[in-house]
N, C-alpha and C positions, 0 to 999 in steps of 0.2 A: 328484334326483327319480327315484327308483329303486320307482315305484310298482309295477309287475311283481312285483315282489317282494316287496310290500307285504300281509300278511296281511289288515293293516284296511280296506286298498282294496277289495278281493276279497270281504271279507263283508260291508262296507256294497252293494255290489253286487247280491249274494244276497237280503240283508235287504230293499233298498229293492223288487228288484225283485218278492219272496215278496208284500211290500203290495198291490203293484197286484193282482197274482192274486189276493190274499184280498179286494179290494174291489170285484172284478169277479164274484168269487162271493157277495159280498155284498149286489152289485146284483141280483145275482139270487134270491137269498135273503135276505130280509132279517133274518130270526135268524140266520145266517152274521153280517152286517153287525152286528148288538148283542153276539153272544160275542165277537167282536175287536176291539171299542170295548173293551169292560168287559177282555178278557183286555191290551190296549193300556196302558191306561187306567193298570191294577194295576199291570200291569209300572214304567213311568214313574217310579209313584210310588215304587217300593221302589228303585229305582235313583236316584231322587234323594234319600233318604233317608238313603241309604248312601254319595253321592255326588250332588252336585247339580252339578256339573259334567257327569255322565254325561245325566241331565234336562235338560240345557241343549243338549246334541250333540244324542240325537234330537228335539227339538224343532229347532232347525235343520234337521238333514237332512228332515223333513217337512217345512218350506218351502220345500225344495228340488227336493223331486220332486213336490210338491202345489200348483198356483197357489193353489189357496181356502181349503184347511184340511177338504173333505169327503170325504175316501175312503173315511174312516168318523164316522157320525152315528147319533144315538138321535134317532126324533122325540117333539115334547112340546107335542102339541097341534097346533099350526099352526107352528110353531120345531123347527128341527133344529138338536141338537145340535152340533156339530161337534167329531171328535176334536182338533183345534189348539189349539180354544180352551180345551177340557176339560184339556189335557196347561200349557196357559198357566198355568191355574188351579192345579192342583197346584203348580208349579213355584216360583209365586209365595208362597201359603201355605207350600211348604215352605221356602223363600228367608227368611220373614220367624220361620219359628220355630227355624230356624238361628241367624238373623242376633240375634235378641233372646237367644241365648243364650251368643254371644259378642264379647267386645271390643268392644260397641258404638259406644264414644264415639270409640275411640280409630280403628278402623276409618274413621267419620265425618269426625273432623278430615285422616286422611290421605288420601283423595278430595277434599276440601272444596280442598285446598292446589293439586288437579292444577289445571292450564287449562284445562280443558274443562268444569269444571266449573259455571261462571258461567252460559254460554250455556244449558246444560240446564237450571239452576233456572229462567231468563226461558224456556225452550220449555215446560215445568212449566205457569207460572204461563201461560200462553197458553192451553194446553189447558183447563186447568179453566175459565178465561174464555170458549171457546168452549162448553163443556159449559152452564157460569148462563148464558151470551148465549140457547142454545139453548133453555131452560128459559125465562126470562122474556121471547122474543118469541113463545111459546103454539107450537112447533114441535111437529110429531107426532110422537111418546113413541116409538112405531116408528121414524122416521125420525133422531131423535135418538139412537135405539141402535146400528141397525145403519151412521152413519154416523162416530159414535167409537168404534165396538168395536176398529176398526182401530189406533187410535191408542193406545187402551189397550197395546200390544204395548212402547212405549216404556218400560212397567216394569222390560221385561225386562232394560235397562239397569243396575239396580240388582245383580241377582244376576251378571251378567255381570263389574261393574265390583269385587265385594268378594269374590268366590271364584274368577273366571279371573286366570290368570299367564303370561305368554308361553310357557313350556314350555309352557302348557296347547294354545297353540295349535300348536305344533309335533306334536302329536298329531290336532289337528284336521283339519290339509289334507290326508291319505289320505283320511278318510272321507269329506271334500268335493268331493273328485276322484272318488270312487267315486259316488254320488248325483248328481251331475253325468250320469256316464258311464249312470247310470239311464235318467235324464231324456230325454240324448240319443238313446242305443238306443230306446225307448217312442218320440219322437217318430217315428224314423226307422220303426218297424214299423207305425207309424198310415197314416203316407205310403204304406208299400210295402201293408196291406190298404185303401187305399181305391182305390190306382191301378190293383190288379188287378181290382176290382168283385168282391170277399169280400164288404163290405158296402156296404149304402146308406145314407143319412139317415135310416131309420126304425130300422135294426138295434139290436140290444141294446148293442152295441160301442159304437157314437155314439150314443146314452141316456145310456149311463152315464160317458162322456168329458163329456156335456153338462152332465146335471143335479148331476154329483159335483160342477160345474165345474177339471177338469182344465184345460181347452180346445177352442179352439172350430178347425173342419173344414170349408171354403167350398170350394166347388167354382170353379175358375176357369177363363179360356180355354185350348180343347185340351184339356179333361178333368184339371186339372192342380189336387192340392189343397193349397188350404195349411192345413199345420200349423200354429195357434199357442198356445203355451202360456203364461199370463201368467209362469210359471216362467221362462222361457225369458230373462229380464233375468240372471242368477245367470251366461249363459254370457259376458256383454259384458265384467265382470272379468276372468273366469275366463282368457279369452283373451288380453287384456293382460298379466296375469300369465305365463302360459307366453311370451308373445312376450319380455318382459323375461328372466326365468329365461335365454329361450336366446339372447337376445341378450349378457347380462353374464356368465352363468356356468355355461355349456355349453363346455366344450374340444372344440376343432375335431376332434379323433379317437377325441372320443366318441359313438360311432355309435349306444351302444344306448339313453343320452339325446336323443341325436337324432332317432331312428326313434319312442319312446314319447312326446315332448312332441309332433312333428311330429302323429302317431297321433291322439295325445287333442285336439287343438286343432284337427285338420279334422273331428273328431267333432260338437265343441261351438259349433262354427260352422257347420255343416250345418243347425241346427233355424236358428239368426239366417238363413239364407238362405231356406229353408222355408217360414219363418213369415209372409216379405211384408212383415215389421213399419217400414212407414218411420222411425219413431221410433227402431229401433235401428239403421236404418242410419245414420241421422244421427249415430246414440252412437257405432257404429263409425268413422266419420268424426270426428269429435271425440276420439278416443280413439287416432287415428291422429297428429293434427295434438299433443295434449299428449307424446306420446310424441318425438316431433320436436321439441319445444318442450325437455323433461327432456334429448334429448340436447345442446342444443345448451347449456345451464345448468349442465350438469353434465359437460360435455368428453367424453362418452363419442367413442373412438375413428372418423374414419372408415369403416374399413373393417369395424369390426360393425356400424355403423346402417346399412351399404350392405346386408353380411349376413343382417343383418333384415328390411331389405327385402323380397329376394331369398326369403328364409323363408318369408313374409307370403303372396307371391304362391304360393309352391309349395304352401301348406296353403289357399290359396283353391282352387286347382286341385286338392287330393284334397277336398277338401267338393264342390267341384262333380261328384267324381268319384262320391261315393258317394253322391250324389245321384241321380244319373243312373242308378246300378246300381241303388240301389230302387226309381227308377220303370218302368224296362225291363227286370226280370227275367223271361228269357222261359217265367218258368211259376209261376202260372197267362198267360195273354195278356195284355199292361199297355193298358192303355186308355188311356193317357198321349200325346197331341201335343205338347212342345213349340212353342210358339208366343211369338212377339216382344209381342203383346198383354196378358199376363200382367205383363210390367215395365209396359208403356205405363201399361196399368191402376194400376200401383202409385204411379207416377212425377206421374199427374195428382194434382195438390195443389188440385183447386178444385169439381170436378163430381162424382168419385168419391164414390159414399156416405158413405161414414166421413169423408172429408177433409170432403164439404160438410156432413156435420153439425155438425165441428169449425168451420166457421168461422161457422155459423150461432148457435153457442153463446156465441161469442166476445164479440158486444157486448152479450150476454144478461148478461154476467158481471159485464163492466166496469159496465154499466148496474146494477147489484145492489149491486156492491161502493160505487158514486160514493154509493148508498142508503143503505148504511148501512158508511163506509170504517173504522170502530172496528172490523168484524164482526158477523155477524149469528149466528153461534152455528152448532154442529153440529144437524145436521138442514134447513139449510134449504133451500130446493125454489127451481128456476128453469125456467120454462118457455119453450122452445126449437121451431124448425121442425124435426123430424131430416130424414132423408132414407135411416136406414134401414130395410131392405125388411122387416122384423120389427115395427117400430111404425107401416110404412105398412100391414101387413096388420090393425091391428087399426084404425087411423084413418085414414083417406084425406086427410086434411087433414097429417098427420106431427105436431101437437103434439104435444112429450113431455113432460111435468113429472119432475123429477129432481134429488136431493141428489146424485148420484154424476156428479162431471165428471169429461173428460177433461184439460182446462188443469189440472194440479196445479198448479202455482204461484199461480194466481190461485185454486184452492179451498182452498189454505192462508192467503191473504190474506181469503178470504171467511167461512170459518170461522172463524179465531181472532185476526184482524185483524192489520193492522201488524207488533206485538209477536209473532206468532207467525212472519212472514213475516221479520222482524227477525232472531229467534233462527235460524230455519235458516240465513238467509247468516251470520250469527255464525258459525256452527259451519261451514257452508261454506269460508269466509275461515281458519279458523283452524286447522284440522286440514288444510288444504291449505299451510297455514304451518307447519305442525311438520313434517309429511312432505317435504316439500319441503328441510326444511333435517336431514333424516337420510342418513345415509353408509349406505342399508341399501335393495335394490333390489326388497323385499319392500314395504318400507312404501309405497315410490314407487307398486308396481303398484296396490296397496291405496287408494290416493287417486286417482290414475287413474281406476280401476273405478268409486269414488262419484263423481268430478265427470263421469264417462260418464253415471252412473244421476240425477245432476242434470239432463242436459240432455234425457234421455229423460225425464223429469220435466215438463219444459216443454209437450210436449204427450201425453203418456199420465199417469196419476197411479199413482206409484211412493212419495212420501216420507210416504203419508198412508195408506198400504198395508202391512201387516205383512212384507212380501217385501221390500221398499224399508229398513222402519224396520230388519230385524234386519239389512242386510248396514251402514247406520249405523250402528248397534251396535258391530259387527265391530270397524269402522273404530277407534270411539272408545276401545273397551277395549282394543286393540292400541296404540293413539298412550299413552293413559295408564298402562296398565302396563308398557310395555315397558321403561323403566326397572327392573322389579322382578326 
């Protein structure tokens, strides 16, 4: 892992970070914002023209420094654009006038033959069930779009699965480590200008972090804020991965893989601490306990899982360290107290806002799904007590009516019923089954990282989310081609 060194590291870097500046001057101008859609846009496509694999990386790397897909948009009416979905669109069209012009059949039968294969046609046939289910119980035509737009991303599956090749992806993890490393820096410089009080909640900065939807900036006890960014799921892998890397195949006196995995992995775990997000502590908790589990399955040595350990704790202690450094830089003056209130706050699972909305939704859900347990189709609406301060400001009562839950599991069971809830442990079960039984410590972290983003699933929604569905993707076109 000699990324230092790494050309493609260094310019995916550049690249991601030249975005955000052109979408913050776009925010500000918004004919800035439509030349770099349109100049975005163009580029994409003649790069996958030329190569659709090329189309396939930047469209990743923009889910990876982008939670929503809006850094840049064209509006059209009362609808905005979004570059994501616009670079989707290309990718796909250009996918299918490729693909019809070569080796079709023969292409077909040999995917058809992989294992993986099964599961996706029944997840397939789920979505479109939920899409008629959506349509024939009268669901709002809005509500039903922007509720499987999402899910549409599962296309991307196809171009993934008939033009990448495992070398392909041994090309890919620079650039992913680099846009990572994006993500991470952006997060950390949010932190460091809100603690100095650069800006406030009304500023241009928090506007355009808001309304792009980057992520969202709450002020907490002690003046202390958290960053979180729905992006910020991409580092739960990310991390087990390095943790494995330096546990199985880092040599003990190799210092300058040591220092740069050590480096990157308290980087990428800084925004996971940051961000408050209990769902990913959870994942990191889970993500600790299967890693324990692989070693004890797979004989790996005593004295490297003690190792690792020992790792674990030392890259927790520099994340907490550069944490620390961007809230207490002493200039400008950091407005920042630490305070024990901040965890408590996190830690309460029943009273806190977010948590009491979550469990206020809960038998909202079950009670819906017992309604209609087939599925009730994309678009449909559940209304719930919230309890946060943003829909108590515009109702005093907190009613909220809402297609978009948090329980992803039970909104994939709601939407596409059974059969679609079916197919994901399918696929769950089964790519945890392949990786599992590979001599290869890649694949291992790789399945890791998704049954992490599983359980973070359970109560944030990840698999019904284009950030969720592409690192599935990942997973599946690597288990199935890696033979090739």
């Amino acid at each position: 892992m000699h990324l230092l060194n790494n050309k493609t590291f260094w310019l995916t870097i550049a690249g991601t970070q030249s975005l955000y500046w052109l979408s913050l001057l776009g925010y500000l101008n918004p004919t800035v914002n439509h030349i770099w859609f349109i100049i975005l846009t163009g580029s994409v496509l003649m790069f996958s023209v030329a190569n659709l694999r090329w189309g396939l990386n930047i469209l990743l790397l923009e889910m990876v420094i982008n939670s929503k897909g809006y850094l840049f948009f064209i509006p059209i009416g009362d609808f905005n654009l979004s570059l994501r979905i616009t670079l989707w669109s290309v990718i796909i069209l250009v996918f299918f006038s490729q693909f019809l012009k070569s080796g079709l059949l023969q292409k077909i039968q040999a995917q058809y033959k992989k294992p993986l294969t099964k599961p996706l046609l029944v997840l397939a046939i789920a979505i479109i069930f939920g899409l008629l289910a959506g349509i024939l119980n009268h669901n709002n035509w809005s509500n039903i779009f922007f509720d499987a737009n999402g899910w549409l991303y599962w296309l991307l599956i196809l171009p993934w699965l008939f033009f990448y090749s495992k070398e392909d992806f041994k090309k890919l993890w620079p650039a992913l480590a680099g846009a990572l490393t994006t993500l991470a820096l952006g997060s950390l410089a949010t932190l460091y200008t809100f603690s100095h009080n650069f800006l406030d909640s009304n500023s241009i900065f928090y506007g355009w972090l808001r309304d792009n939807g980057l992520g969202e900036i709450t002020m907490m006890s002690g003046n202390f804020y958290r960053v979180f960014f729905q992006a910020h799921i991409w580092f739960l892998p990310a991390i087990f991965t390095i943790w494995l890397y330096w546990m199985l195949k880092i040599k003990q006196n190799n210092w300058h893989n040591w220092l740069t995995t050590s480096g990157l992995a308290a980087l990428w775990l800084a925004p996971i601490l940051t961000g408050l997000s209990r769902s990913y502590w959870v994942g990191l908790f889970i993500g600790w306990v299967l890693i324990g589990l692989l070693a004890i399955y797979k004989k790996i040595p005593g004295k490297r899982w003690l190792m690792g350990q020992l790792w674990l704790v030392s890259v927790g202690a520099l994340a907490f360290l550069m944490i620390l450094i961007t809230v207490k830089f002493p200039w400008p003056t950091s407005q920042v107290g630490f305070s024990t209130d901040i965890l408590t706050d996190r830690t309460e699972i029943t009273s806190e806002a977010g948590a009491a909305s979550r469990w206020a939704l809960w038998p909202k859900l079950w009670q819906s799904i017992s309604t209609k347990p087939f599925g009730a189709g994309f678009g449909t609406t559940v209304t719930y007590k919230s309890s946060d301060p943003r829909v108590l400001d515009k109702d005093p009562s907190g009613s909220y009516t809402t297609f978009s839950f948090e329980w992803g599991w039970l909104d994939i069971w709601l939407k596409t019923g059974p059969l679609g809830f079916i197919a994901y442990l399918w696929l769950l079960i089964l790519t945890t089954y392949l990786a599992w039984n590979k001599n290869d410590w890649l694949t291992w972290s790789l399945v890791i990282g998704f049954l992490v983003i599983a359980a973070v699933n359970f109560f944030s929604p990840y698999f019904n989310h284009p950030l969720g569905i592409a690192y599935f993707i990942l997973l599946i076109t690597y288990l199935n081609n890696s033979s090739e």
